[in-house]
Chimera marker file (.cmm) of the C-alpha trace (Angstrom):
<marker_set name="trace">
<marker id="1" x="43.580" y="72.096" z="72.422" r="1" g="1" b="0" radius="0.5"/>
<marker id="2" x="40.934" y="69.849" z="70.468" r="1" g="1" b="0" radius="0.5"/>
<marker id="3" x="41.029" y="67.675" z="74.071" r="1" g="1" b="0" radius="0.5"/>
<marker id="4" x="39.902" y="70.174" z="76.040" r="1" g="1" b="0" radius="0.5"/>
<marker id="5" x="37.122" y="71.441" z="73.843" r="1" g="1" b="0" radius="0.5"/>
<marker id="6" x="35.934" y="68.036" z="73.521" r="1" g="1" b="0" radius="0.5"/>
<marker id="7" x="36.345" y="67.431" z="77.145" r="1" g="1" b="0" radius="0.5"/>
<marker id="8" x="34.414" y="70.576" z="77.977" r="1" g="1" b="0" radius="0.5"/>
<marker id="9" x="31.922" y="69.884" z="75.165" r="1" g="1" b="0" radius="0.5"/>
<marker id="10" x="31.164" y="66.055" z="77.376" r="1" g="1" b="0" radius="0.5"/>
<marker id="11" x="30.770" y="67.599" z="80.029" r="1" g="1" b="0" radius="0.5"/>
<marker id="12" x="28.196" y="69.920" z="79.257" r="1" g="1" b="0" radius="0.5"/>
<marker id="13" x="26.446" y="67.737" z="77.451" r="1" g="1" b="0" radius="0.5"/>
<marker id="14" x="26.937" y="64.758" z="79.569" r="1" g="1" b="0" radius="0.5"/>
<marker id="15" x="27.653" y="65.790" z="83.616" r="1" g="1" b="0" radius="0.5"/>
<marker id="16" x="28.097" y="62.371" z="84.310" r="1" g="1" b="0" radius="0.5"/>
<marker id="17" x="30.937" y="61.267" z="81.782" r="1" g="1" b="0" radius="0.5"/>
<marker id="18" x="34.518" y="60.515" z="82.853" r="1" g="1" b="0" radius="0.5"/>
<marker id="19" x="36.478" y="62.026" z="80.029" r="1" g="1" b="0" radius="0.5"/>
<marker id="20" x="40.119" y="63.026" z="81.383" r="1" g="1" b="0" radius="0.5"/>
<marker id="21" x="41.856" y="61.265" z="78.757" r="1" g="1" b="0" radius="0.5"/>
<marker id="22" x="41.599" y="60.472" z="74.797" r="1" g="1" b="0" radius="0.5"/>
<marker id="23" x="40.738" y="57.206" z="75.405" r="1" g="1" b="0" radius="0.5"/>
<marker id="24" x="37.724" y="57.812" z="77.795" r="1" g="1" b="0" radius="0.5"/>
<marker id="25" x="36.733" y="60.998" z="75.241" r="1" g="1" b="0" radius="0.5"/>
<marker id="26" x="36.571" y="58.970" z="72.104" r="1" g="1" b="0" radius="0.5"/>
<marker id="27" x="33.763" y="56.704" z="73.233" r="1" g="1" b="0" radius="0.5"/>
<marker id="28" x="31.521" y="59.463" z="73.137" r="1" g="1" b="0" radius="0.5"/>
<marker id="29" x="32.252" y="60.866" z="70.008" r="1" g="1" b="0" radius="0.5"/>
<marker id="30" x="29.612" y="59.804" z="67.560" r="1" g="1" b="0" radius="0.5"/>
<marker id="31" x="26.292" y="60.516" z="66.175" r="1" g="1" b="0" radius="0.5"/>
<marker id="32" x="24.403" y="60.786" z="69.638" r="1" g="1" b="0" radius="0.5"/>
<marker id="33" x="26.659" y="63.273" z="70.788" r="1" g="1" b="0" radius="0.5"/>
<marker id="34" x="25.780" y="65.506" z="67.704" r="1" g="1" b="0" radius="0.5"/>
<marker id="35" x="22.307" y="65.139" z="68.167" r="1" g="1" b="0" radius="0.5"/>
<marker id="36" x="22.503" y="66.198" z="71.842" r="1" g="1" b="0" radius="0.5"/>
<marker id="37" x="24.234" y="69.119" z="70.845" r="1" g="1" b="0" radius="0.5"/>
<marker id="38" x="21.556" y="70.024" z="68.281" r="1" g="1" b="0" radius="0.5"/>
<marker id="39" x="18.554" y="69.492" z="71.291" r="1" g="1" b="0" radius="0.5"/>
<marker id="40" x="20.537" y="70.913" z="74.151" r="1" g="1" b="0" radius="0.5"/>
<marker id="41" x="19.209" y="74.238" z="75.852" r="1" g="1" b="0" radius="0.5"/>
<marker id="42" x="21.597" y="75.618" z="77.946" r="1" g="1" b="0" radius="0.5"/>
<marker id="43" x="18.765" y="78.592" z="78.955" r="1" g="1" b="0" radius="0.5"/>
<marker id="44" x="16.741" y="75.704" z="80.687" r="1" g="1" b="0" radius="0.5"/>
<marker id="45" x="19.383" y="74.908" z="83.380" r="1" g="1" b="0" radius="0.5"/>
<marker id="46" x="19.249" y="76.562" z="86.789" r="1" g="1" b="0" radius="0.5"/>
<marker id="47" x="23.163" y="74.655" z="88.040" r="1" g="1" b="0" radius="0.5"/>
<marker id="48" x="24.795" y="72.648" z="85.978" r="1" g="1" b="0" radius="0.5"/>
<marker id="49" x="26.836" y="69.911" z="88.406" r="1" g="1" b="0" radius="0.5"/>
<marker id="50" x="30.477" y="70.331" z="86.273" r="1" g="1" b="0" radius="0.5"/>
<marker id="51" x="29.715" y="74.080" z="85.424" r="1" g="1" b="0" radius="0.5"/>
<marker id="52" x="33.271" y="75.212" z="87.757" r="1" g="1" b="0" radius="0.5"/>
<marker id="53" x="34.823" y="72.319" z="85.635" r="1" g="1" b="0" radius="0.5"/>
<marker id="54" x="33.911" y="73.138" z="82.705" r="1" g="1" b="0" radius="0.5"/>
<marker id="55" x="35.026" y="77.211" z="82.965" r="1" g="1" b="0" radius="0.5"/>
<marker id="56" x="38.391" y="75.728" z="84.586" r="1" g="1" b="0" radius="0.5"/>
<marker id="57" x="39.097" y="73.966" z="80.930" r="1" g="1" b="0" radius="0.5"/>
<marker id="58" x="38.162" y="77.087" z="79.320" r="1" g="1" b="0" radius="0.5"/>
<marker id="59" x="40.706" y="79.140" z="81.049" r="1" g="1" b="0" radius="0.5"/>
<marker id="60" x="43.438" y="76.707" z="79.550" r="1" g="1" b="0" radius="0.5"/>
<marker id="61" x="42.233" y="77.057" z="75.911" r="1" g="1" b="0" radius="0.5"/>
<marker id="62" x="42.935" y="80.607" z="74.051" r="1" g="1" b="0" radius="0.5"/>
<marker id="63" x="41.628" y="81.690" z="71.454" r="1" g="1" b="0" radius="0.5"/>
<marker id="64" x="44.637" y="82.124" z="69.518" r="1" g="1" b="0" radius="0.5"/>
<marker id="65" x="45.627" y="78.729" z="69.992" r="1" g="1" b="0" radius="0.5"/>
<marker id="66" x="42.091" y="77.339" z="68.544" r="1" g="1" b="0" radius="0.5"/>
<marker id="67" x="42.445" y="79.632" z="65.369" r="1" g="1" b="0" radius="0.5"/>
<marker id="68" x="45.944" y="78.868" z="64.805" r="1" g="1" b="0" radius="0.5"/>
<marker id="69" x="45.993" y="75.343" z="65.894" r="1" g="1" b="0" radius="0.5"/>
<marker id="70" x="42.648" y="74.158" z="65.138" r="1" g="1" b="0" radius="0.5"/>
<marker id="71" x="40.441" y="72.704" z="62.357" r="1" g="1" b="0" radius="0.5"/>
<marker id="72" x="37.582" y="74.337" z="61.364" r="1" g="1" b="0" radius="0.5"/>
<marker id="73" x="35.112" y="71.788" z="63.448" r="1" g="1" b="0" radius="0.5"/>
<marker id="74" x="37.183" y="72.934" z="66.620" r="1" g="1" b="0" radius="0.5"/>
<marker id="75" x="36.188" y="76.368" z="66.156" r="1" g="1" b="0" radius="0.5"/>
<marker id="76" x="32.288" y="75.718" z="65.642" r="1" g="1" b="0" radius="0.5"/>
<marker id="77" x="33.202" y="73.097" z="68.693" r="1" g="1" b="0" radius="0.5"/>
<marker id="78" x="34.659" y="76.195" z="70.957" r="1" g="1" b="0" radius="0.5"/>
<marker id="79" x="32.067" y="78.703" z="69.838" r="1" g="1" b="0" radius="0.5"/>
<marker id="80" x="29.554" y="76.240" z="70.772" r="1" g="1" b="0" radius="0.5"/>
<marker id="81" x="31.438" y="75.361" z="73.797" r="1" g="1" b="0" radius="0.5"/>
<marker id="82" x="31.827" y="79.009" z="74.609" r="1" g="1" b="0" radius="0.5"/>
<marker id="83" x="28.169" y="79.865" z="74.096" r="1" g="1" b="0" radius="0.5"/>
<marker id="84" x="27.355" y="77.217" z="76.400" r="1" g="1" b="0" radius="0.5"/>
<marker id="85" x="29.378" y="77.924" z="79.136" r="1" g="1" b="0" radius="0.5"/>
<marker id="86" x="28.606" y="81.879" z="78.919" r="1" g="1" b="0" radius="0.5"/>
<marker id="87" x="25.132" y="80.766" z="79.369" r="1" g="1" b="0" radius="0.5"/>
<marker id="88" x="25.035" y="78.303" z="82.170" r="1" g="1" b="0" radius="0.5"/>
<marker id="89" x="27.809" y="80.597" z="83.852" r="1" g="1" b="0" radius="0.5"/>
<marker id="90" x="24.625" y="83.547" z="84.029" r="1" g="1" b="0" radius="0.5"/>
<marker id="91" x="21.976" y="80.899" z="84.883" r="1" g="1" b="0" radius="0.5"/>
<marker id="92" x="24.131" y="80.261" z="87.827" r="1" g="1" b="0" radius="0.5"/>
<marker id="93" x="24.778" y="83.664" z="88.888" r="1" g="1" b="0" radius="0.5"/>
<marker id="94" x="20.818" y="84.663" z="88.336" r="1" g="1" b="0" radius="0.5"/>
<marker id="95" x="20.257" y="82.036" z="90.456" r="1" g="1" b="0" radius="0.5"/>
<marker id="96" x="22.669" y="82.494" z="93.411" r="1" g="1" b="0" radius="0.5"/>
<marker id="97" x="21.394" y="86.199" z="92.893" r="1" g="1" b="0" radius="0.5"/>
<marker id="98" x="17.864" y="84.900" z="93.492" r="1" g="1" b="0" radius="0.5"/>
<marker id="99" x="18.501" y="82.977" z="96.611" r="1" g="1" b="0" radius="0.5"/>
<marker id="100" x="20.694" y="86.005" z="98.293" r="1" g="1" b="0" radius="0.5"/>
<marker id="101" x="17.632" y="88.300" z="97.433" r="1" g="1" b="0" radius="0.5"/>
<marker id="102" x="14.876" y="85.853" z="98.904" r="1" g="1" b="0" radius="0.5"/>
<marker id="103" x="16.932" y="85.188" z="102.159" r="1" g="1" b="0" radius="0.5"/>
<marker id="104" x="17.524" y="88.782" z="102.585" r="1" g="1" b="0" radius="0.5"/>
<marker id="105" x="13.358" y="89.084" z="101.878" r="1" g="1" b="0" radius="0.5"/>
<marker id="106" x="12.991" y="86.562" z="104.322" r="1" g="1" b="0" radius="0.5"/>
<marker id="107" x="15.465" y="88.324" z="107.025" r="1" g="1" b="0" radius="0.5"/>
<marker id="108" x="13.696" y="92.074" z="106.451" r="1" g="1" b="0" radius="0.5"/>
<marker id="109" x="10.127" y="89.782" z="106.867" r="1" g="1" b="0" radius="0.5"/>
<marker id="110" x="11.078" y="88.342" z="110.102" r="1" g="1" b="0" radius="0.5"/>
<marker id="111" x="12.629" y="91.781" z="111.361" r="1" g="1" b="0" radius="0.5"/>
<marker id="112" x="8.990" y="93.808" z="110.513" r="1" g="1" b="0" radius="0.5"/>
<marker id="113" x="7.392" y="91.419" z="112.168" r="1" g="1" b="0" radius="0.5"/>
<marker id="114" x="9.331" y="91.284" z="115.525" r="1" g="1" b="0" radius="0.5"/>
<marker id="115" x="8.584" y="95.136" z="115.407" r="1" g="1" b="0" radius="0.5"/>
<link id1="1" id2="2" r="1" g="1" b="0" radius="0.2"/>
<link id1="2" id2="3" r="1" g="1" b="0" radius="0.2"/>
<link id1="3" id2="4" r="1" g="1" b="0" radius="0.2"/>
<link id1="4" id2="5" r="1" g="1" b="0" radius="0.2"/>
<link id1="5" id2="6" r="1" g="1" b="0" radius="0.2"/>
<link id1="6" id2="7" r="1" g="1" b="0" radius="0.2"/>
<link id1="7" id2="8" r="1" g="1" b="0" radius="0.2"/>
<link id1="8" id2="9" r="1" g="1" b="0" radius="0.2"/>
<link id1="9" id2="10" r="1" g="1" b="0" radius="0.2"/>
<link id1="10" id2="11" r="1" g="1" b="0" radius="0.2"/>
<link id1="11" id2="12" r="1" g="1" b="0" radius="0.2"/>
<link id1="12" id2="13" r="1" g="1" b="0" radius="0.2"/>
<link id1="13" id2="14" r="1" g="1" b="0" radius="0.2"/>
<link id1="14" id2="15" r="1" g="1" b="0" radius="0.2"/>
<link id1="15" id2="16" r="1" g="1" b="0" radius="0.2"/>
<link id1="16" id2="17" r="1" g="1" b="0" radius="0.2"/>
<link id1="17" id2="18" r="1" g="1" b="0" radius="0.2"/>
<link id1="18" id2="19" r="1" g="1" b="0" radius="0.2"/>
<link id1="19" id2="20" r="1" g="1" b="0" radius="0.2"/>
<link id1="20" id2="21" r="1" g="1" b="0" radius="0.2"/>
<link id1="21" id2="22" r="1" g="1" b="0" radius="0.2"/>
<link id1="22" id2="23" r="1" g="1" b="0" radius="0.2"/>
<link id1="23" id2="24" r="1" g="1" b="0" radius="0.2"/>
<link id1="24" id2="25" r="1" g="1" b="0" radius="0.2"/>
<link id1="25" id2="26" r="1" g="1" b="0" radius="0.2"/>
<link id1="26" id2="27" r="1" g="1" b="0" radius="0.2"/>
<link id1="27" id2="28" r="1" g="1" b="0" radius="0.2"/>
<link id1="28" id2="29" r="1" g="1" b="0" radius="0.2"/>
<link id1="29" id2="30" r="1" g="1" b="0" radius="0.2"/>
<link id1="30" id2="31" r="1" g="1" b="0" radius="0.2"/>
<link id1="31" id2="32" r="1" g="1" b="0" radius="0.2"/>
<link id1="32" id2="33" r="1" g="1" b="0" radius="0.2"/>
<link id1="33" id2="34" r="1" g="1" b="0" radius="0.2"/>
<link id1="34" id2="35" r="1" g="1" b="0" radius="0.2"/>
<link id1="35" id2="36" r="1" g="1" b="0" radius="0.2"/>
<link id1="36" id2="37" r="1" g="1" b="0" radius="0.2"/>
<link id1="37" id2="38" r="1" g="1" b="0" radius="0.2"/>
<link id1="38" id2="39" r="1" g="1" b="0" radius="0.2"/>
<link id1="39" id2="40" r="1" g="1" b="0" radius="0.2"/>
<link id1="40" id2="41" r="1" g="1" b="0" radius="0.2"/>
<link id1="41" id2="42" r="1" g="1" b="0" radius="0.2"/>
<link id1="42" id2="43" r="1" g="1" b="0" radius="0.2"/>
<link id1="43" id2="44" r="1" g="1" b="0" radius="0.2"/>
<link id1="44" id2="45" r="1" g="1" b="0" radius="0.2"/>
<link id1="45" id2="46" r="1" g="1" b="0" radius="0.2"/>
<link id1="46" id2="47" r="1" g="1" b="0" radius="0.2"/>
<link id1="47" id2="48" r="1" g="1" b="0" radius="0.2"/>
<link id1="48" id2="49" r="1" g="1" b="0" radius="0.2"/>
<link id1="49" id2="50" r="1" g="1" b="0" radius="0.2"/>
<link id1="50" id2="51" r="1" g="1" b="0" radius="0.2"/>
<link id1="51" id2="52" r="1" g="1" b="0" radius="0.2"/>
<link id1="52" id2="53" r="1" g="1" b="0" radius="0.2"/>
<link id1="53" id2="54" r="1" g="1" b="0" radius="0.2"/>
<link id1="54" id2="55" r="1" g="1" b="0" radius="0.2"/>
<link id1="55" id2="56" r="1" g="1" b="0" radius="0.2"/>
<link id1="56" id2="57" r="1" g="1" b="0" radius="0.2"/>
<link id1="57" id2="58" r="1" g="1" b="0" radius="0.2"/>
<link id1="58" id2="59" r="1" g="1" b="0" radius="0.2"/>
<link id1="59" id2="60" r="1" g="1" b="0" radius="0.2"/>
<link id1="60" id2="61" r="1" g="1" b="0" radius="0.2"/>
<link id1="61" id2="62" r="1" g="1" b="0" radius="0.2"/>
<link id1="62" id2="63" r="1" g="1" b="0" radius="0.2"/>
<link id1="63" id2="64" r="1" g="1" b="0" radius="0.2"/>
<link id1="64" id2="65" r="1" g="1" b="0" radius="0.2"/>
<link id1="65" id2="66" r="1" g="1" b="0" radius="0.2"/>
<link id1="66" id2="67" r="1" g="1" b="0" radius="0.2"/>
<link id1="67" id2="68" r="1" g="1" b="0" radius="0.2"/>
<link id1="68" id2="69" r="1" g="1" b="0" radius="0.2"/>
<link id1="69" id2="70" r="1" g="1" b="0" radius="0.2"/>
<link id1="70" id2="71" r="1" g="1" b="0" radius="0.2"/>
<link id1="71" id2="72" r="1" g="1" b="0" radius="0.2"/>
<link id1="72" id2="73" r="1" g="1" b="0" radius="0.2"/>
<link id1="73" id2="74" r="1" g="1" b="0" radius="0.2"/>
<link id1="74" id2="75" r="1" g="1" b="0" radius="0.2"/>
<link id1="75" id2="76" r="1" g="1" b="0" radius="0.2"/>
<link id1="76" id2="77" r="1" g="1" b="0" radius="0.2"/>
<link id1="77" id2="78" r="1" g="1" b="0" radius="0.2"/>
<link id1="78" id2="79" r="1" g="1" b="0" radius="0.2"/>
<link id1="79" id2="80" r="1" g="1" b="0" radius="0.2"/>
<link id1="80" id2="81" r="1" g="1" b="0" radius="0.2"/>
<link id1="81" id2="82" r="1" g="1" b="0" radius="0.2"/>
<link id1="82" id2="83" r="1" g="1" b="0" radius="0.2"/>
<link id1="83" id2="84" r="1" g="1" b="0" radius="0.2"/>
<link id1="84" id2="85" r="1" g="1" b="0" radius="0.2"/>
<link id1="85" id2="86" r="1" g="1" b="0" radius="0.2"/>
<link id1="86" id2="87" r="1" g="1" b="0" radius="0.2"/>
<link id1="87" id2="88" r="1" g="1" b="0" radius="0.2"/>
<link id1="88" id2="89" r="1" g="1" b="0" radius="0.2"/>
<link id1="89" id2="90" r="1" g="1" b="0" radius="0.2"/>
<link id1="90" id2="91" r="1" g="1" b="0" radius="0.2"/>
<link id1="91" id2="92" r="1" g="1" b="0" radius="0.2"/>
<link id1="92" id2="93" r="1" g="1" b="0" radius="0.2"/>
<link id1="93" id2="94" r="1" g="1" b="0" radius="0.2"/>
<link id1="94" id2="95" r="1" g="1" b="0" radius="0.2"/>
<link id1="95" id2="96" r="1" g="1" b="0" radius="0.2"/>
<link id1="96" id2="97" r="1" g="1" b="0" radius="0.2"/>
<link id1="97" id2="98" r="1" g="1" b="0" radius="0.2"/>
<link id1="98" id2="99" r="1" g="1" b="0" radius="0.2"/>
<link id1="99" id2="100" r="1" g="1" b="0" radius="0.2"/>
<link id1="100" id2="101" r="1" g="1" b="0" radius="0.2"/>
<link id1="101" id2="102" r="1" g="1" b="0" radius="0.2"/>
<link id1="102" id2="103" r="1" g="1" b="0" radius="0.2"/>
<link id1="103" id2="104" r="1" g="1" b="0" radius="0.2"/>
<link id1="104" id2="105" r="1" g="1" b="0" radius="0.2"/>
<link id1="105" id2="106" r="1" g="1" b="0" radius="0.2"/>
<link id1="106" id2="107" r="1" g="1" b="0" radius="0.2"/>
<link id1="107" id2="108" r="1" g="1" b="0" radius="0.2"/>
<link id1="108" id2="109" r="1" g="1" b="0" radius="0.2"/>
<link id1="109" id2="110" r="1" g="1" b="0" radius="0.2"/>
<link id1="110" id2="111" r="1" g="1" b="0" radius="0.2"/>
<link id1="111" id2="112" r="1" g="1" b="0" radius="0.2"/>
<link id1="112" id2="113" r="1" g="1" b="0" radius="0.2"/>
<link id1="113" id2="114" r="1" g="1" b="0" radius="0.2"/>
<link id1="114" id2="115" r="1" g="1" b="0" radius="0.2"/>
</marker_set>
């Protein structure tokens, strides 16, 4: 359980980062990564590269399972986690959303103008 928060917690935080085992997570556990955490703004991101990732790892880790199994740092971790996700996840959407409505602008536009 803690893995996969963690692992979901990189990713977000770092897109880039190879983190699929303990060994690869631990190097970025540390002072920087709390500060990024602190400064990160989820509401500023349009797509987020490891977004499908991200919500893939989620699906693996209940709820139930964090609160029985977990330390009190791995909740705030998964709430934070959560949070994140849930926000980047409606960025994303709102954004698809956008481009559908500005092609089908662009589609109605041409259509007019053939008329």
């Amino acid at each position: 359980v803690i893995l996969h928060i963690v692992q979901a917690l990189i990713m977000i935080l770092c897109p880039e980062a190879e983190c699929k085992t303990w060994a690869q997570v631990k190097q970025y556990i540390n002072v920087d990564l709390l500060k990024a955490m602190e400064e990160y703004q989820p509401i500023l991101e349009d797509k987020h590269p490891q977004l499908h990732s991200i919500l893939d790892i989620q699906k693996d880790i209940s709820l139930d399972e964090v609160y029985h199994h977990g330390s009190l740092p791995a909740k705030f971790l998964f709430t934070w986690v959560s949070a994140c996700s849930s926000i980047l996840e409606h960025r994303a959407n709102d954004a698809k959303k956008l481009v559908f409505e500005t092609k089908n602008k662009q589609l109605d536009d041409n259509k007019e103008q053939k008329s």
